[in-house]
N, CA, C and O atoms as a GROMACS GRO file, in nm:
protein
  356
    1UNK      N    1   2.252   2.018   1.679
    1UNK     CA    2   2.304   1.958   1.558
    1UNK      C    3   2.403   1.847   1.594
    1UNK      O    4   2.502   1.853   1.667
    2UNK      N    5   2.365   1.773   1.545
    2UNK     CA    6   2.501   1.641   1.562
    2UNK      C    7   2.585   1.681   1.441
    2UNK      O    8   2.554   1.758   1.350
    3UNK      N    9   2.736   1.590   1.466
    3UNK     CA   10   2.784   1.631   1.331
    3UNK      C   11   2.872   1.501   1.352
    3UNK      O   12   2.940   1.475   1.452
    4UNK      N   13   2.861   1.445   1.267
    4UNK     CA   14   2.931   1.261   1.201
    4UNK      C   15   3.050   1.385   1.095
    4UNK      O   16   3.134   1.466   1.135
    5UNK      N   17   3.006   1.349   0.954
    5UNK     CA   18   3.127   1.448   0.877
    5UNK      C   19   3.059   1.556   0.815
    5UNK      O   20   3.103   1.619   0.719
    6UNK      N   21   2.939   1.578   0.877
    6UNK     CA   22   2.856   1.671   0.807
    6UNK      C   23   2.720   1.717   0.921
    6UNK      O   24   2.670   1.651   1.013
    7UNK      N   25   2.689   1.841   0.877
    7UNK     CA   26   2.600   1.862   1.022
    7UNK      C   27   2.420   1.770   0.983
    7UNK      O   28   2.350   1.751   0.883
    8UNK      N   29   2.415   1.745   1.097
    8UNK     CA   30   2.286   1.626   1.087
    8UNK      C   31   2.180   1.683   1.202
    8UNK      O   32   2.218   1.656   1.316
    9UNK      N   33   2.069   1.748   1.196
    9UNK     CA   34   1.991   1.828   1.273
    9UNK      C   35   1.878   1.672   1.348
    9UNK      O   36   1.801   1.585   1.306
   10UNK      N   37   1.930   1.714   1.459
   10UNK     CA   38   1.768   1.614   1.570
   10UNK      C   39   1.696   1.699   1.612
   10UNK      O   40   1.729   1.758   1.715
   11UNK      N   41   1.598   1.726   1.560
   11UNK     CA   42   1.529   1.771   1.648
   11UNK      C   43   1.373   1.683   1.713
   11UNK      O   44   1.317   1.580   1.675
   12UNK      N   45   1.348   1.762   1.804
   12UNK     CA   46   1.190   1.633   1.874
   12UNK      C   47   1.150   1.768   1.956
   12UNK      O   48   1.216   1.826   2.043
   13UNK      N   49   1.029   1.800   1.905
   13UNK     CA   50   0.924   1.911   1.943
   13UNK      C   51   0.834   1.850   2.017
   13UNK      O   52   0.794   1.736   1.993
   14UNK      N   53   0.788   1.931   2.128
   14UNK     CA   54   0.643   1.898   2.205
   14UNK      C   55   0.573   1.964   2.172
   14UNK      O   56   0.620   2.069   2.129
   15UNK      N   57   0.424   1.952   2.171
   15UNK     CA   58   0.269   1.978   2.102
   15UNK      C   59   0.203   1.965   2.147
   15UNK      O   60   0.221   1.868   2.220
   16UNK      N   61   0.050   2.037   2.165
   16UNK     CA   62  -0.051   2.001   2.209
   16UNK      C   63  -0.162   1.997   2.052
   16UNK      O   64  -0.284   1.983   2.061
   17UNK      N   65  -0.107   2.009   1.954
   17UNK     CA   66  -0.123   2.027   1.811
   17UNK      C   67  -0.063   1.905   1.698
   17UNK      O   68  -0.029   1.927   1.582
   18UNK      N   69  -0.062   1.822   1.742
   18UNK     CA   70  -0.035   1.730   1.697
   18UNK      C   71  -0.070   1.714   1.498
   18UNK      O   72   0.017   1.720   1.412
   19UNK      N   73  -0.199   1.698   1.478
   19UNK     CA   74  -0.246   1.696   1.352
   19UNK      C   75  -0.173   1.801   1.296
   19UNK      O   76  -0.082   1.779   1.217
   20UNK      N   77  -0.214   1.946   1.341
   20UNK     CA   78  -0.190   2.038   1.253
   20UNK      C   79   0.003   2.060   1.222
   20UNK      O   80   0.055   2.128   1.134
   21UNK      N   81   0.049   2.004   1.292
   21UNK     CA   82   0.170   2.034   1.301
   21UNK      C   83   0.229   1.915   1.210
   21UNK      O   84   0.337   1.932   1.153
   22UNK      N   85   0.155   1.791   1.196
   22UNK     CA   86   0.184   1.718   1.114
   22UNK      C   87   0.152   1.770   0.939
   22UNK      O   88   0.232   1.749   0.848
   23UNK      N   89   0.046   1.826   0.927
   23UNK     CA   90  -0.005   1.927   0.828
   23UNK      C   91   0.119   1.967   0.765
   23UNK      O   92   0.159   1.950   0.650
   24UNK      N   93   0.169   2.023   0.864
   24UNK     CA   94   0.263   2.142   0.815
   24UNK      C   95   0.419   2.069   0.795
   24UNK      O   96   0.516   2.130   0.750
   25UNK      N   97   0.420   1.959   0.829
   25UNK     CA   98   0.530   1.912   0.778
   25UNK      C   99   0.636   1.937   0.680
   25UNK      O  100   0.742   1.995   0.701
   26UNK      N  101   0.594   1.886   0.570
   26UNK     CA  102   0.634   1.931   0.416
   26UNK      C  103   0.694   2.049   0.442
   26UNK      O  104   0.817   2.060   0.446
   27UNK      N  105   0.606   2.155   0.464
   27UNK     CA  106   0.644   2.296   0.426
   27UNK      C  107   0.755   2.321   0.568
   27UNK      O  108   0.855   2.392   0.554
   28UNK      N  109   0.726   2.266   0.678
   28UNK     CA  110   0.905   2.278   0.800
   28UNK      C  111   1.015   2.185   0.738
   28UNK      O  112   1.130   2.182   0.782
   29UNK      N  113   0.969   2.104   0.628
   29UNK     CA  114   1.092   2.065   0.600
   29UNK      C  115   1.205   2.106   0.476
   29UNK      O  116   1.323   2.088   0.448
   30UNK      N  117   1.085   2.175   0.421
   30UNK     CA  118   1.102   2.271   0.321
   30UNK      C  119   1.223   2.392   0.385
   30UNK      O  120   1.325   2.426   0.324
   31UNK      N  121   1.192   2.431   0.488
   31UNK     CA  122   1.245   2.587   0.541
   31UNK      C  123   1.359   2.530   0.599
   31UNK      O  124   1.458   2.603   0.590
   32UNK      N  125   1.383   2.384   0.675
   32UNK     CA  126   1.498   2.357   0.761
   32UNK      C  127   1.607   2.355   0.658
   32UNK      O  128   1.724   2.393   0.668
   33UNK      N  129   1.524   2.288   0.528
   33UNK     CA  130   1.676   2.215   0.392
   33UNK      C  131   1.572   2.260   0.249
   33UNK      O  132   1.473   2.201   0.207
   34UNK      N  133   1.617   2.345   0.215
   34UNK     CA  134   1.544   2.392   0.092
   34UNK      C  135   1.539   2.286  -0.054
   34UNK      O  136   1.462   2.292  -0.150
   35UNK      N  137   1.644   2.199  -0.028
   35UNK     CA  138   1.650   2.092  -0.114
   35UNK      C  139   1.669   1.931  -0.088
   35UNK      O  140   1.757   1.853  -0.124
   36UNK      N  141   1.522   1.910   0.010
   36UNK     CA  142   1.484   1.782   0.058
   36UNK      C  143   1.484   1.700  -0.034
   36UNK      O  144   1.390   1.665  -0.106
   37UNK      N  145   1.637   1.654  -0.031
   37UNK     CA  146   1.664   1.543  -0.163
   37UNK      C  147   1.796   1.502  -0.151
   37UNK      O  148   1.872   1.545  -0.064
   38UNK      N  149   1.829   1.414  -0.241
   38UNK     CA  150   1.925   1.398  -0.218
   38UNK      C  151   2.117   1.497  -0.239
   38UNK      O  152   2.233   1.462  -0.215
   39UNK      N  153   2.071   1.586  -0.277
   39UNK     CA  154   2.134   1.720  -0.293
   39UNK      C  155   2.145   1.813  -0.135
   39UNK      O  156   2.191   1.925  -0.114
   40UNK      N  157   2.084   1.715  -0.044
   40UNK     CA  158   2.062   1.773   0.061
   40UNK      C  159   2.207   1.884   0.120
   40UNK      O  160   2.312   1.871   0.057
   41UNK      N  161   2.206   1.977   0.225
   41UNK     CA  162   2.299   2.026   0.267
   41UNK      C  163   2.342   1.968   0.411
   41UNK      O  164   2.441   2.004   0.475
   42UNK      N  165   2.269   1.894   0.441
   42UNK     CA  166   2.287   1.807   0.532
   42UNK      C  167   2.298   1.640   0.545
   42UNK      O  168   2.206   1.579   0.491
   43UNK      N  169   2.384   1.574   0.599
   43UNK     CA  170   2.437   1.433   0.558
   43UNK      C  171   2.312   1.328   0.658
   43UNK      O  172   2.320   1.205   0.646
   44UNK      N  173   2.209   1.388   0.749
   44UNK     CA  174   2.106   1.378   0.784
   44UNK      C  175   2.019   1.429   0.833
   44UNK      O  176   2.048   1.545   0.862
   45UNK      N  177   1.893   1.393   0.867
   45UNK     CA  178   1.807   1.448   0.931
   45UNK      C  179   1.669   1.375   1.037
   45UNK      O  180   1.595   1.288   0.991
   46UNK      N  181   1.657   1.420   1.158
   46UNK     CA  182   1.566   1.369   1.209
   46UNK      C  183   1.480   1.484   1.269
   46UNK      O  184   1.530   1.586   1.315
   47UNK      N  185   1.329   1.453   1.265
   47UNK     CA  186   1.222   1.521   1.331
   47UNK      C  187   1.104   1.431   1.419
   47UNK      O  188   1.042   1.332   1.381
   48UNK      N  189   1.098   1.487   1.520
   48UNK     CA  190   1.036   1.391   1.560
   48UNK      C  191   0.919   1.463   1.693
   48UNK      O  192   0.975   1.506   1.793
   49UNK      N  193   0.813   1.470   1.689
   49UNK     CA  194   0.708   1.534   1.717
   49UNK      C  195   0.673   1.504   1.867
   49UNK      O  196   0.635   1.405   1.804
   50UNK      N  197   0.649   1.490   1.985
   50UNK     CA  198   0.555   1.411   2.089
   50UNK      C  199   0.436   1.478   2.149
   50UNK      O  200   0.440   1.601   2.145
   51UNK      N  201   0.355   1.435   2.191
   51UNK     CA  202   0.233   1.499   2.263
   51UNK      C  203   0.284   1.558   2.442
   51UNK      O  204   0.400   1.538   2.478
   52UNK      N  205   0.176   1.634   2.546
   52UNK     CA  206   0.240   1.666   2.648
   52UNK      C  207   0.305   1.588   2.733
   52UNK      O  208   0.388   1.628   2.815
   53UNK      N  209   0.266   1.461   2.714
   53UNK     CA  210   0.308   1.323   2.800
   53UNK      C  211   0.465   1.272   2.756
   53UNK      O  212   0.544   1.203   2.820
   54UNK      N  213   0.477   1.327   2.637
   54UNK     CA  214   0.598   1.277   2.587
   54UNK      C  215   0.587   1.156   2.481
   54UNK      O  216   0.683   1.100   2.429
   55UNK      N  217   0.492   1.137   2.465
   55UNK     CA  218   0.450   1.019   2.359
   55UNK      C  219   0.448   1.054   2.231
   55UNK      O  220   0.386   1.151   2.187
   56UNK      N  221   0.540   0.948   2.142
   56UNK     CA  222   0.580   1.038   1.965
   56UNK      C  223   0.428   1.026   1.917
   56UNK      O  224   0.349   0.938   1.952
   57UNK      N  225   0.405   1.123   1.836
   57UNK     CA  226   0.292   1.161   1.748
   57UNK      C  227   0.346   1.124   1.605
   57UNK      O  228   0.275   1.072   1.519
   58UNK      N  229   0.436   1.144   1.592
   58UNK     CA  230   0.541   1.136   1.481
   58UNK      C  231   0.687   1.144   1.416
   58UNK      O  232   0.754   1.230   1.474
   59UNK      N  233   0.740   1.095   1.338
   59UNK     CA  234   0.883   1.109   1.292
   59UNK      C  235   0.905   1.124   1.133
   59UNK      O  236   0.841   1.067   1.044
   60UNK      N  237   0.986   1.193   1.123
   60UNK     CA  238   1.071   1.214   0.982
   60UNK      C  239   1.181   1.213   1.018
   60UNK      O  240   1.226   1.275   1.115
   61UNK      N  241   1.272   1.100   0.903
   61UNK     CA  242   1.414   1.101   0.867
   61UNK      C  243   1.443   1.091   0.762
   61UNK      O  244   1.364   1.068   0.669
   62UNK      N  245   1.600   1.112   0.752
   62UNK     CA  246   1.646   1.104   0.610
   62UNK      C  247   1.821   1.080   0.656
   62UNK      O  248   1.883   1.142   0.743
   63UNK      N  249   1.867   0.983   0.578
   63UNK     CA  250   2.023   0.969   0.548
   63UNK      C  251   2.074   0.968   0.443
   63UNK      O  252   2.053   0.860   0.387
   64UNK      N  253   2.160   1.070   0.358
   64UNK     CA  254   2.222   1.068   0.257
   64UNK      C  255   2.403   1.010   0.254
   64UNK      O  256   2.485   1.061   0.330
   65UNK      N  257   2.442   0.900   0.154
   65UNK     CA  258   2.518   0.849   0.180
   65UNK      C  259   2.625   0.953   0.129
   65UNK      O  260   2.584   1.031   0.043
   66UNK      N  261   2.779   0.968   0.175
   66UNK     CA  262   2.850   1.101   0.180
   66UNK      C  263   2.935   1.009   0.091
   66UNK      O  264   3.044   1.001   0.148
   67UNK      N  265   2.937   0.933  -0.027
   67UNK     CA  266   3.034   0.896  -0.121
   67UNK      C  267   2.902   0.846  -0.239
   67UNK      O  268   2.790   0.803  -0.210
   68UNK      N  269   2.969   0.872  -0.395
   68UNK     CA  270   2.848   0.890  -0.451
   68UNK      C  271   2.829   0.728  -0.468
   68UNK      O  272   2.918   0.651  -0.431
   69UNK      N  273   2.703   0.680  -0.529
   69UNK     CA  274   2.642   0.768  -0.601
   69UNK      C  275   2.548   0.848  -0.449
   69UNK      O  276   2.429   0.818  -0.464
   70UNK      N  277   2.559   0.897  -0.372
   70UNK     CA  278   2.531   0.978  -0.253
   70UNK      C  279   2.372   0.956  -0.272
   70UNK      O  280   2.304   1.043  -0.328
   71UNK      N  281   2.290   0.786  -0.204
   71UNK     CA  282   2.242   0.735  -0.194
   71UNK      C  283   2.146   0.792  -0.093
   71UNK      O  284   2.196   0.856  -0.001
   72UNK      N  285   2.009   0.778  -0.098
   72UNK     CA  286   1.931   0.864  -0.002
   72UNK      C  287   1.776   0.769   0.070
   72UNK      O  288   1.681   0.712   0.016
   73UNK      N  289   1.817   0.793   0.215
   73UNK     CA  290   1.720   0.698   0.195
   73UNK      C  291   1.634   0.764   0.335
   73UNK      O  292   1.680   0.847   0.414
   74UNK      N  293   1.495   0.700   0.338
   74UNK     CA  294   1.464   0.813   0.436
   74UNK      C  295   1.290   0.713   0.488
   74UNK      O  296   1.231   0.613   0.449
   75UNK      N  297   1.272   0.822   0.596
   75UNK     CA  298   1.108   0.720   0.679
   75UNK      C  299   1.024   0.844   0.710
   75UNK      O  300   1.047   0.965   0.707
   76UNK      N  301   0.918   0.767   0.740
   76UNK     CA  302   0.885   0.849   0.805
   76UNK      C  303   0.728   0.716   0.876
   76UNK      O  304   0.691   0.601   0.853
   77UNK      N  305   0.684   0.838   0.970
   77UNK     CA  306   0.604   0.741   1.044
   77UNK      C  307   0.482   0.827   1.125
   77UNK      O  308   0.493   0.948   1.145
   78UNK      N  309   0.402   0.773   1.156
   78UNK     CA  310   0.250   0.783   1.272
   78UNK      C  311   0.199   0.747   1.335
   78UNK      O  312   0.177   0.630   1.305
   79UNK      N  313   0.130   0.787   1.472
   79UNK     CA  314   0.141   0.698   1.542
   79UNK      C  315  -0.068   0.677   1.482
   79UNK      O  316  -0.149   0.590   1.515
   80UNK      N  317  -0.076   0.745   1.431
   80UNK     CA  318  -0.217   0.703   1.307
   80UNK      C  319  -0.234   0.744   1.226
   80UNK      O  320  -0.212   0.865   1.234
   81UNK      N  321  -0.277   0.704   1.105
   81UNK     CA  322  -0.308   0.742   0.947
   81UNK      C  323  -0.294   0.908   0.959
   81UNK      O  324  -0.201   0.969   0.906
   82UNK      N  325  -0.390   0.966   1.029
   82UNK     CA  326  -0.390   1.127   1.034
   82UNK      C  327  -0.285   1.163   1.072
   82UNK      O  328  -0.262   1.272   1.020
   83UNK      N  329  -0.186   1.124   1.151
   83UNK     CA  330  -0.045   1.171   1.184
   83UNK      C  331   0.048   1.212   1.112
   83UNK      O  332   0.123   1.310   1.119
   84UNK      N  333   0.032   1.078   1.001
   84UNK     CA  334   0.147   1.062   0.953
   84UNK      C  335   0.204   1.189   0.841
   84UNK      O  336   0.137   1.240   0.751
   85UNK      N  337   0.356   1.225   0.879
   85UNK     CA  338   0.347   1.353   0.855
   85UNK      C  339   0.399   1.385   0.692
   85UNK      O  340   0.400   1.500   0.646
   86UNK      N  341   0.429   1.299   0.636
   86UNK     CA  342   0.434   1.292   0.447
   86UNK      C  343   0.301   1.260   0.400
   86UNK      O  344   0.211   1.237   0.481
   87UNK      N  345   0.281   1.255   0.262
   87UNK     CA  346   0.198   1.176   0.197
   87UNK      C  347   0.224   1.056   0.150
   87UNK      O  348   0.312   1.030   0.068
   88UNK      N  349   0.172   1.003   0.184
   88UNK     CA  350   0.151   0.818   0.135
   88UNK      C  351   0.054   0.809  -0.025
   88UNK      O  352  -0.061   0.851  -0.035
   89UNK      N  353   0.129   0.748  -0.134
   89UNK     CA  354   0.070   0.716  -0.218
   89UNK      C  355   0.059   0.605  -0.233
   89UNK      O  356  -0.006   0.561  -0.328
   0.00000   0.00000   0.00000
């Protein structure tokens, strides 16, 4: 956990599961912060996925600003369409 004025979780997992673990995204981000929003309990967040080589498969972030209106802003990314670990509308 890093902690600026509030605790801010990094984490970066290795995989040989890449897709499926992107799958499951949503629902690990669900369990880390039960209220992935700007209500968050955390002032950030990073996830970030790599294959055995060490090469990112993927990332999720998020920064919520800690004075209101507590502004939220957030990414995410793939390293291809199937990766990518949100939904894109």
């Amino acid at each position: 956990m890093l902690q600026a004025r509030q605790l801010a979780p990094l984490i970066v997992v290795r995989t040989s599961d890449g897709l499926s673990l992107a799958h499951a995204m949503a629902s690990i981000l669900i369990a880390l912060d039960s209220d992935w929003s700007p209500r968050s309990d955390y002032e950030g967040l990073y996830f970030a996925a790599v294959d055995e080589k060490g090469v990112p498969l993927f990332l999720v972030s998020n920064v919520i600003g800690d004075r209101p209106p507590h502004e939220f802003e957030g990414s995410d990314w793939g390293r291809t369409e199937a990766l990518y670990p949100l939904p894109h509308y």
